[in-house]
BAKOLTOR-16144 format. One record per residue (C-alpha): x, y, z; residue number from 1; residue in one letter. Coordinates in nm, 4 decimals, always signed. Layout:
REM residues N
+----------+----------+----------+-----+---+
|        x |        y |        z |   k | r |
+----------+----------+----------+-----+---+
|        X |        Y |        Z | NUM | A |
...
+----------+----------+----------+-----+---+
REM end
This chain:
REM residues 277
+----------+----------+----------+-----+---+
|        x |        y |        z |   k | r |
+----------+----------+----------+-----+---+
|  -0.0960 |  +1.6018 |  +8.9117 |   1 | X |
|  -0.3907 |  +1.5133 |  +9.1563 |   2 | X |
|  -0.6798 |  +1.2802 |  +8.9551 |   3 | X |
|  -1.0293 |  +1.3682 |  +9.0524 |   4 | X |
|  -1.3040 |  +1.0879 |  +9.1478 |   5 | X |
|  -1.6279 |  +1.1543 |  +9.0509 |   6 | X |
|  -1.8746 |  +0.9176 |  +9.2163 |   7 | X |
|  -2.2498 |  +0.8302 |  +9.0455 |   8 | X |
|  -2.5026 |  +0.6887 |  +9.2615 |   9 | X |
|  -2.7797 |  +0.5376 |  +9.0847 |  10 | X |
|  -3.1445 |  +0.3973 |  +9.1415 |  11 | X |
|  -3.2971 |  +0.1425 |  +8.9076 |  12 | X |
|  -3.6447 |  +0.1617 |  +8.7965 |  13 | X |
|  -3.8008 |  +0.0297 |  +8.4577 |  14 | X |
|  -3.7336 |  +0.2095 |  +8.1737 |  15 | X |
|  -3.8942 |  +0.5061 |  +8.0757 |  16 | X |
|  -3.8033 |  +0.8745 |  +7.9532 |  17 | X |
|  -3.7818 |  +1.1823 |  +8.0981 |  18 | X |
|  -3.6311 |  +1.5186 |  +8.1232 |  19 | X |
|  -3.4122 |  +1.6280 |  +8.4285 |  20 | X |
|  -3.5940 |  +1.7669 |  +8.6698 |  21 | X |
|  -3.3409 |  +1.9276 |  +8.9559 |  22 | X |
|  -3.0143 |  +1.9295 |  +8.9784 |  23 | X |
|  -2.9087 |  +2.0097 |  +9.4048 |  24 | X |
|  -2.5612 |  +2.0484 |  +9.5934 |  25 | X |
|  -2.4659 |  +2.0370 |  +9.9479 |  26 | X |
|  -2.2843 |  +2.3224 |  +9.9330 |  27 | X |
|  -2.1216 |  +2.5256 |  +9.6606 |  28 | X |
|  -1.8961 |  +2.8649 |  +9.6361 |  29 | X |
|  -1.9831 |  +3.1684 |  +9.7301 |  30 | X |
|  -2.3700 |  +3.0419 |  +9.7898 |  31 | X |
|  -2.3735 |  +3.2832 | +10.0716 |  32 | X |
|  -2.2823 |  +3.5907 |  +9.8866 |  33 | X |
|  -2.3423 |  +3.5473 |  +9.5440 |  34 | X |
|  -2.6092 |  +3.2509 |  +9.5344 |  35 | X |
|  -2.7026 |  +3.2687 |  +9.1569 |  36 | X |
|  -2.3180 |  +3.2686 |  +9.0357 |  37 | X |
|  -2.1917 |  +2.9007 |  +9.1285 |  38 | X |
|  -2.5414 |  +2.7359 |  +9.1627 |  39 | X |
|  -2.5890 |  +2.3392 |  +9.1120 |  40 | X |
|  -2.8257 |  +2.4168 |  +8.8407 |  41 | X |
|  -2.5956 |  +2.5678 |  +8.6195 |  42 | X |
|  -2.4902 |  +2.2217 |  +8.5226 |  43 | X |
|  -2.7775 |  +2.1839 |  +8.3370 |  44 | X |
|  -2.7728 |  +2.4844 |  +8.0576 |  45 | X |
|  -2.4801 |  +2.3321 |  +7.8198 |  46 | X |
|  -2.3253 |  +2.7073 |  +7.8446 |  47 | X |
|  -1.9563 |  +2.8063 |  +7.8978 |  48 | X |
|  -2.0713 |  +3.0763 |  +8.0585 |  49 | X |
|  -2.1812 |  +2.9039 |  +8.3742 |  50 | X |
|  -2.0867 |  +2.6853 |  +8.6423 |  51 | X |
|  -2.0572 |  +2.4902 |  +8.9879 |  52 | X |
|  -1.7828 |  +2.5028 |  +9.1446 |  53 | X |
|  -1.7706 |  +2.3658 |  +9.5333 |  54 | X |
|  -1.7684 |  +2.5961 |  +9.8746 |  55 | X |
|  -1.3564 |  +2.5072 |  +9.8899 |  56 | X |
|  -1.0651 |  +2.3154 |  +9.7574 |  57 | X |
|  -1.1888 |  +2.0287 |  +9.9462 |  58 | X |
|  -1.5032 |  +1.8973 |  +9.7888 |  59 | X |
|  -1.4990 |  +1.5811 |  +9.9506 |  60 | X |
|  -1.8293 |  +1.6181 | +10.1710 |  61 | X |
|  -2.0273 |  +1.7770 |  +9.9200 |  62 | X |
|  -2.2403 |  +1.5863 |  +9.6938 |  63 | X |
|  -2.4210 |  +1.6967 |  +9.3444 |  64 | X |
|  -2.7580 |  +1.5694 |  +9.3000 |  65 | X |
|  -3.0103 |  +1.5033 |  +8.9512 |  66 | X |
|  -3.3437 |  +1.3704 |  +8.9814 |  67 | X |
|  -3.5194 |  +1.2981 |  +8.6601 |  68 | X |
|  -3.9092 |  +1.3911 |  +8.5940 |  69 | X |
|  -4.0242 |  +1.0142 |  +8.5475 |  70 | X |
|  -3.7556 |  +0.6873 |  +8.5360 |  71 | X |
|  -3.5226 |  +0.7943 |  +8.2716 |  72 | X |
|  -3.2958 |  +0.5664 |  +8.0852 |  73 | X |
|  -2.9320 |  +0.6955 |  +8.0270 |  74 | X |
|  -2.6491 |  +0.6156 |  +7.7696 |  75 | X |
|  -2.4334 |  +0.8513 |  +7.7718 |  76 | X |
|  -2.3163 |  +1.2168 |  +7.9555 |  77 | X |
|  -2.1283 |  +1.4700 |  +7.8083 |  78 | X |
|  -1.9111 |  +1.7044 |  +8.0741 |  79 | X |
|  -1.7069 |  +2.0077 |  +8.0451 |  80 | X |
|  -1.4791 |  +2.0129 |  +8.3548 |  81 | X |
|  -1.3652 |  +2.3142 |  +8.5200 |  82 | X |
|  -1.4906 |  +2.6677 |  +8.4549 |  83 | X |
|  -1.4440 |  +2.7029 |  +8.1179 |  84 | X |
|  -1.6010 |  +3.0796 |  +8.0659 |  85 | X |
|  -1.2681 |  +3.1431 |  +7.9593 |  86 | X |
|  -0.9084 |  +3.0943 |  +8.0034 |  87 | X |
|  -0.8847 |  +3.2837 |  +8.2576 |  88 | X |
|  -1.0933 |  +3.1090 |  +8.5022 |  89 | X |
|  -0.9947 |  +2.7996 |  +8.3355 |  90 | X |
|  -0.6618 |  +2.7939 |  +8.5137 |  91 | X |
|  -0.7776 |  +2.9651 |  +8.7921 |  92 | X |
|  -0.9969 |  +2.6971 |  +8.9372 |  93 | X |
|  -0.9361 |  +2.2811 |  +8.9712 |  94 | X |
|  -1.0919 |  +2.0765 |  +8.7543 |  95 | X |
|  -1.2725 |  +1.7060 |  +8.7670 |  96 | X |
|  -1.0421 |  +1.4005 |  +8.6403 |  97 | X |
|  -1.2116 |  +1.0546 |  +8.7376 |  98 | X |
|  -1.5551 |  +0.9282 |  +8.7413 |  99 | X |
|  -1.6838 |  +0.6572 |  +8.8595 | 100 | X |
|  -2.0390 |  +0.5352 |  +8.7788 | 101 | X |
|  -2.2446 |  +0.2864 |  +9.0037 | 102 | X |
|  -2.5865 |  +0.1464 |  +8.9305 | 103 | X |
|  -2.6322 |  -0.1300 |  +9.1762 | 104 | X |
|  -2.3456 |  -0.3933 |  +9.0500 | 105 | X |
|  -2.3038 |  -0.1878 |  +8.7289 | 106 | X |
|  -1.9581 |  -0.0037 |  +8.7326 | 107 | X |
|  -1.7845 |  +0.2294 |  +8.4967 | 108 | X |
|  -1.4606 |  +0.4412 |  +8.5526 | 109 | X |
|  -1.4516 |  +0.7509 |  +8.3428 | 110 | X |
|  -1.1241 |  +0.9362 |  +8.2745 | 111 | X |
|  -1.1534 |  +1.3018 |  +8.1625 | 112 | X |
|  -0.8802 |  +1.4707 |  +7.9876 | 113 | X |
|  -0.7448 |  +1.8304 |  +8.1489 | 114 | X |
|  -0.9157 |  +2.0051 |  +7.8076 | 115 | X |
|  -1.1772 |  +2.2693 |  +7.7703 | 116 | X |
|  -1.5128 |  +2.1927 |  +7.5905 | 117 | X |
|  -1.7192 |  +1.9088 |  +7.6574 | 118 | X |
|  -1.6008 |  +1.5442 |  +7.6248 | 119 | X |
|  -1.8501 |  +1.2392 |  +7.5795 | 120 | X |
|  -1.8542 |  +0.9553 |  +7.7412 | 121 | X |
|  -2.0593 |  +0.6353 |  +7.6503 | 122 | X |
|  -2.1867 |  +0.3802 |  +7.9123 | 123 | X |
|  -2.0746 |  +0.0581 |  +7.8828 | 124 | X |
|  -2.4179 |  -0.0440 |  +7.9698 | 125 | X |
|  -2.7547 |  +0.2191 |  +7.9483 | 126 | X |
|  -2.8439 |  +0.2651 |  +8.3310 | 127 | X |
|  -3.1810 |  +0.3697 |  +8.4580 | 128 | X |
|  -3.2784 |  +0.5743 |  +8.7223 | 129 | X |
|  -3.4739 |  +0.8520 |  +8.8497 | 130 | X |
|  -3.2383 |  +1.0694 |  +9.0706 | 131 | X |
|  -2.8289 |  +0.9970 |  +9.0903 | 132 | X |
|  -2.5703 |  +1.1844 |  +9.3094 | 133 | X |
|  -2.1993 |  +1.2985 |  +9.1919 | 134 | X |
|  -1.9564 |  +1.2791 |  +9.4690 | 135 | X |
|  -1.6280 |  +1.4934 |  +9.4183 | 136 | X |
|  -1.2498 |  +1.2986 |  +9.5864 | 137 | X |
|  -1.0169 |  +1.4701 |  +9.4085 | 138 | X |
|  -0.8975 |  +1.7516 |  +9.1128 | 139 | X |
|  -0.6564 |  +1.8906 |  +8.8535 | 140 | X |
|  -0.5307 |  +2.1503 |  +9.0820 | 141 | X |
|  -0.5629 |  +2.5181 |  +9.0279 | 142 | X |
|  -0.2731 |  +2.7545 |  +9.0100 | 143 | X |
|  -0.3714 |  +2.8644 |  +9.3462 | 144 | X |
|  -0.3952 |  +2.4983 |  +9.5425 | 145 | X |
|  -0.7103 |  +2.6894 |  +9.7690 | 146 | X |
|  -0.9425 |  +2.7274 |  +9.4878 | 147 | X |
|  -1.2417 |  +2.4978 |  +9.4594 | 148 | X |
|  -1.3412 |  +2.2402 |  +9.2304 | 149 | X |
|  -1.5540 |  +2.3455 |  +8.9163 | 150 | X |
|  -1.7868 |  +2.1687 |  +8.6747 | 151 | X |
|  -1.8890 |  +2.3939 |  +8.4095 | 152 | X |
|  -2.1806 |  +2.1236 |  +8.2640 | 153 | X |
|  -2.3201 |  +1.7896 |  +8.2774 | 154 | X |
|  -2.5770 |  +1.6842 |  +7.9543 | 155 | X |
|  -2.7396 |  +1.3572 |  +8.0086 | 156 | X |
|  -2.8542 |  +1.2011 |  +7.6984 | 157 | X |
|  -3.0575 |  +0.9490 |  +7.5918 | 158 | X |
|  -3.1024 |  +0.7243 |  +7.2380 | 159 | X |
|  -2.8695 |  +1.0027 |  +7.0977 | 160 | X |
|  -3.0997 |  +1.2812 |  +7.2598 | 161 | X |
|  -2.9623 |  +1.5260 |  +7.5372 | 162 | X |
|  -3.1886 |  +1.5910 |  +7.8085 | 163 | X |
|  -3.0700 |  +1.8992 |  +7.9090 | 164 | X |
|  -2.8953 |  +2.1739 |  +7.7373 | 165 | X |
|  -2.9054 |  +2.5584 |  +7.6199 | 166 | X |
|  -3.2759 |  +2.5758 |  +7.5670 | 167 | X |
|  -3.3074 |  +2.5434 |  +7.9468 | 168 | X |
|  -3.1020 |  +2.8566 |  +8.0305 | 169 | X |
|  -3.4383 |  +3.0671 |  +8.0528 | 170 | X |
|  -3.6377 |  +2.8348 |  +8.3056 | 171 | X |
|  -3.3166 |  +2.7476 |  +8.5418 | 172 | X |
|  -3.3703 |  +3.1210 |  +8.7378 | 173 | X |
|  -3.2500 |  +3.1107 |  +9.1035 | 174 | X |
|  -3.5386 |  +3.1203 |  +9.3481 | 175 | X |
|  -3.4413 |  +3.1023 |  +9.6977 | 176 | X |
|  -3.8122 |  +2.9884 |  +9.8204 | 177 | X |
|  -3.7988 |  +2.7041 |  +9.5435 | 178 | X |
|  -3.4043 |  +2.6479 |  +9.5817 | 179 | X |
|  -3.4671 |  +2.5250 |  +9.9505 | 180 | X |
|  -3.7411 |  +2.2491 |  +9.8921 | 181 | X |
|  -3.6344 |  +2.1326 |  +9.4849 | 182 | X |
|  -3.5164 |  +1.7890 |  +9.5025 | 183 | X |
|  -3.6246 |  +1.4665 |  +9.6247 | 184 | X |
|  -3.7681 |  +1.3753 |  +9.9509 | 185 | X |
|  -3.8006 |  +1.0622 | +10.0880 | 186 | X |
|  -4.0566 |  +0.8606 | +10.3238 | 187 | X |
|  -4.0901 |  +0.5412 | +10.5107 | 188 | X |
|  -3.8098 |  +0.3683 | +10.7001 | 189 | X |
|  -3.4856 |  +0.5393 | +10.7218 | 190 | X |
|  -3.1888 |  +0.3758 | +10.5106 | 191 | X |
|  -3.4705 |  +0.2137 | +10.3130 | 192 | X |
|  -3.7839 |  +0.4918 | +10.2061 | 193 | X |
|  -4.0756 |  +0.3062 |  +9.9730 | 194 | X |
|  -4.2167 |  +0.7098 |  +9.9322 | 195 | X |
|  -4.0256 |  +0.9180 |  +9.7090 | 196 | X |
|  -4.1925 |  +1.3187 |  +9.6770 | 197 | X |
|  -3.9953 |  +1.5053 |  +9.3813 | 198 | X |
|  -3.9791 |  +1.8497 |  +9.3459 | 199 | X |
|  -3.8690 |  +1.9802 |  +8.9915 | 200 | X |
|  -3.7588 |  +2.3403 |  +8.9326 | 201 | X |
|  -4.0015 |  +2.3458 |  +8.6081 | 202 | X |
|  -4.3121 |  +2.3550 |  +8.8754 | 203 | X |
|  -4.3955 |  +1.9515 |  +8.8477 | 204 | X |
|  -4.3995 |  +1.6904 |  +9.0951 | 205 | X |
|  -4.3601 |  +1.3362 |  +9.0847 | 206 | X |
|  -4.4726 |  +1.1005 |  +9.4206 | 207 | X |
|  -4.4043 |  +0.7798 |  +9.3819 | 208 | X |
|  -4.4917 |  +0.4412 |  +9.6431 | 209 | X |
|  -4.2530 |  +0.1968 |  +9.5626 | 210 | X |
|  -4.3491 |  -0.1086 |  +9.8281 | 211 | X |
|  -4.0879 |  -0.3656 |  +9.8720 | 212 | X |
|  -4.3870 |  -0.6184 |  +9.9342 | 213 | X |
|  -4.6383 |  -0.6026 |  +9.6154 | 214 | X |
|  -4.8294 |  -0.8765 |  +9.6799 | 215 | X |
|  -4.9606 |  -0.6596 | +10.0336 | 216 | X |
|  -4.9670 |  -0.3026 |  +9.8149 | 217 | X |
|  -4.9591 |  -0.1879 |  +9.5074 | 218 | X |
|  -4.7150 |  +0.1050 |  +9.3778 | 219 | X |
|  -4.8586 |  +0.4313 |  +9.3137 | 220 | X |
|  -4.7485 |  +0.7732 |  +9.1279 | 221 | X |
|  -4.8873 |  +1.0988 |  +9.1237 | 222 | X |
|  -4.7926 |  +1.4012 |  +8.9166 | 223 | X |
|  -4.9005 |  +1.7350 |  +8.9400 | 224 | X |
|  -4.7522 |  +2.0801 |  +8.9884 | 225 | X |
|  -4.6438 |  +2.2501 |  +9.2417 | 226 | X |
|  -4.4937 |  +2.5768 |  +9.3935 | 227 | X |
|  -4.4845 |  +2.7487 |  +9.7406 | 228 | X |
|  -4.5821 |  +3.0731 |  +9.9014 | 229 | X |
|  -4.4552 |  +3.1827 | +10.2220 | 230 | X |
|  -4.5897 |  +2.8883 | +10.4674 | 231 | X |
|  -4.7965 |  +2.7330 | +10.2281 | 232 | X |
|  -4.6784 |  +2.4128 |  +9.9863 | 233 | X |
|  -4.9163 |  +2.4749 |  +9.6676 | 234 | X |
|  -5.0039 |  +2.1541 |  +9.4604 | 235 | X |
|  -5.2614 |  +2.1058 |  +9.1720 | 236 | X |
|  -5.3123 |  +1.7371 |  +9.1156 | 237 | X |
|  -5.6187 |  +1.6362 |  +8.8386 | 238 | X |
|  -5.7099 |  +1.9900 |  +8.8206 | 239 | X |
|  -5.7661 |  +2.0324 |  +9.2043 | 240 | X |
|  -5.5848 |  +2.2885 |  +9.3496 | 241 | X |
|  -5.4697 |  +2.2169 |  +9.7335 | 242 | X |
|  -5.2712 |  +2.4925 |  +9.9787 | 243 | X |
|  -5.1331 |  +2.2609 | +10.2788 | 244 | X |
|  -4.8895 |  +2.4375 | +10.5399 | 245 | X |
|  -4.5844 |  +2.2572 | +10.5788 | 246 | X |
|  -4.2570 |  +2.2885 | +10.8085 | 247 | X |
|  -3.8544 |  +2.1952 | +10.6925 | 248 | X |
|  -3.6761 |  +2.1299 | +11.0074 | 249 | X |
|  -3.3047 |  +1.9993 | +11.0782 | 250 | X |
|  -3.3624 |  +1.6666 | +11.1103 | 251 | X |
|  -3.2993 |  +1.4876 | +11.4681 | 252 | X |
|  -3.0056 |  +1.3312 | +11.3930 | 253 | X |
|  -2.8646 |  +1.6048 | +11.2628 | 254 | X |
|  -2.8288 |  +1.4523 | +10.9012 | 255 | X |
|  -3.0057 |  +1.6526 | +10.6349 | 256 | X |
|  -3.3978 |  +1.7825 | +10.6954 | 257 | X |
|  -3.7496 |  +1.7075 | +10.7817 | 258 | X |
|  -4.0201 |  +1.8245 | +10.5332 | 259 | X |
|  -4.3442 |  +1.8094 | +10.7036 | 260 | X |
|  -4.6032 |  +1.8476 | +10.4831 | 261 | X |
|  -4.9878 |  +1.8872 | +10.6515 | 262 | X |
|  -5.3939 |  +2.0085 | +10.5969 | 263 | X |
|  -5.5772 |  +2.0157 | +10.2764 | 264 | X |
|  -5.3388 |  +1.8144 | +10.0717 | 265 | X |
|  -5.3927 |  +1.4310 |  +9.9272 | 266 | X |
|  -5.3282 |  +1.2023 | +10.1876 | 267 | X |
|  -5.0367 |  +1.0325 |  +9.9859 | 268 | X |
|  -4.8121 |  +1.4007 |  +9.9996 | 269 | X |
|  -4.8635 |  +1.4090 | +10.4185 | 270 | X |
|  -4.4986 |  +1.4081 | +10.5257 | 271 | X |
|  -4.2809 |  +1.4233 | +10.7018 | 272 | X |
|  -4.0501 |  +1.3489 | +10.4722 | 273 | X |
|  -3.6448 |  +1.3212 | +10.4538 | 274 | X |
|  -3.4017 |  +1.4996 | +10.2275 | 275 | X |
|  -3.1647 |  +1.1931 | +10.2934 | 276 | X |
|  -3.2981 |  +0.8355 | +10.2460 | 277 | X |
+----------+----------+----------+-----+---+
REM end
């Protein structure tokens, strides 16, 4: 039997709460032909009845990511590996073994039992953060060794309070406009952003200016909605309503893409911006 490494990567910010606000993959099965069956934000519902599951048996360059909709402090997660719609498909995909969680020097392996249902696991220490990023090394195998990984759900929960779950399953619809910018985008120096431009799939933003200097500038948030139509980025920020163009382009290096955000728009939401850091 093949243990599966689940890998959490974590930004600390103070302490607030929030709800999640995205939850993205690199890649996932079937995106191409089916793109509503196997998508990333299945995760979030709390339903057997839906999952990810990644584009092949080999999961290791793929990466799940969940921003949150302001700093959001975190205790515990509760995850049903595998596709557990039935037994059926339970057996027919692999399934998640290991996790490992990192917040800066903060480290917790997680074991998860070959079982359907969900299993909870408590943090040795509450972490805070506002996005974090799942990285898949290895499974339970399936039956059939070229089946791909699957994660049927993972509730993150807070003071005893899950912040994601069934009551979700209505507002998680697949959009492919929205499906292609949701997430977080990030400005400033490469390997080292101070801008951080969320997009949440319940229509909200979050921008946030998080200077590693504070005695030269102040940090700044801003929260509004948001949506898109064709080549248009629509955001409503204090009531004001704003329709910049924008641009998403591979970026140069070939790692990830360029947002470029321009026109009638506050100045702080002018990209570009990164969908890597």
């Amino acid at each position: 039997m093949r243990r599966a490494l689940l890998v959490l990567s974590l930004v600390s910010v103070p302490a607030l709460a929030g709800g999640v606000g995205y939850a993205q993959a690199t890649g996932y099965f079937k995106k191409d032909t089916r793109p509503t069956l196997y998508q990333p934000l299945n995760l979030l519902d709390a339903r057997d009845a839906t999952a990810w599951c990644s584009t092949s048996s080999d999961p290791l360059n793929e990466l799940l990511t969940f921003g949150f909709t302001t700093p959001t402090t975190i205790d515990e997660v509760r995850i049903t590996t595998g596709n557990n719609f039935n037994e059926g498909t339970w057996g027919e995909f692999a399934r998640a073994h290991k996790l490992l969680l990192v917040v800066g020097k903060q480290r917790q392996t997680i074991s998860l039992e070959d079982k359907r249902g969900p299993q909870s696991i408590t943090l040795d220490k509450p972490i805070t953060a506002t996005r974090l990023t799942i990285e898949i090394r290895d499974q339970f195998p399936a039956e059939d060794p070229d089946q791909p990984v699957c994660i049927t759900d993972i509730v993150f929960v807070s003071e005893g309070k899950p912040l994601n779950g069934a009551w979700l399953t209505t507002k998680l619809k697949y959009d492919k406009n929205v499906q292609g910018l949701m997430g977080t985008w990030f400005g400033g120096y490469e390997g080292g952003p101070d801008r951080f431009l969320a997009l949440h799939y319940d229509g909200t933003f979050r921008y946030s200016f998080e200077p590693y200097d504070t005695t030269r500038a102040e940090p700044k948030t801003l929260d509004g909605r948001w949506d898109v139509q064709g080549t248009k980025l629509l955001f409503e920020v204090g009531g004001k309503k704003y329709s910049p163009k924008f641009t998403k382009d591979p970026a140069k290096k070939g790692q990830g893409e360029v947002l470029g955000i321009d026109g009638d728009v506050p100045p702080e939401l002018k990209g570009p911006f990164r969908s890597t850091p």
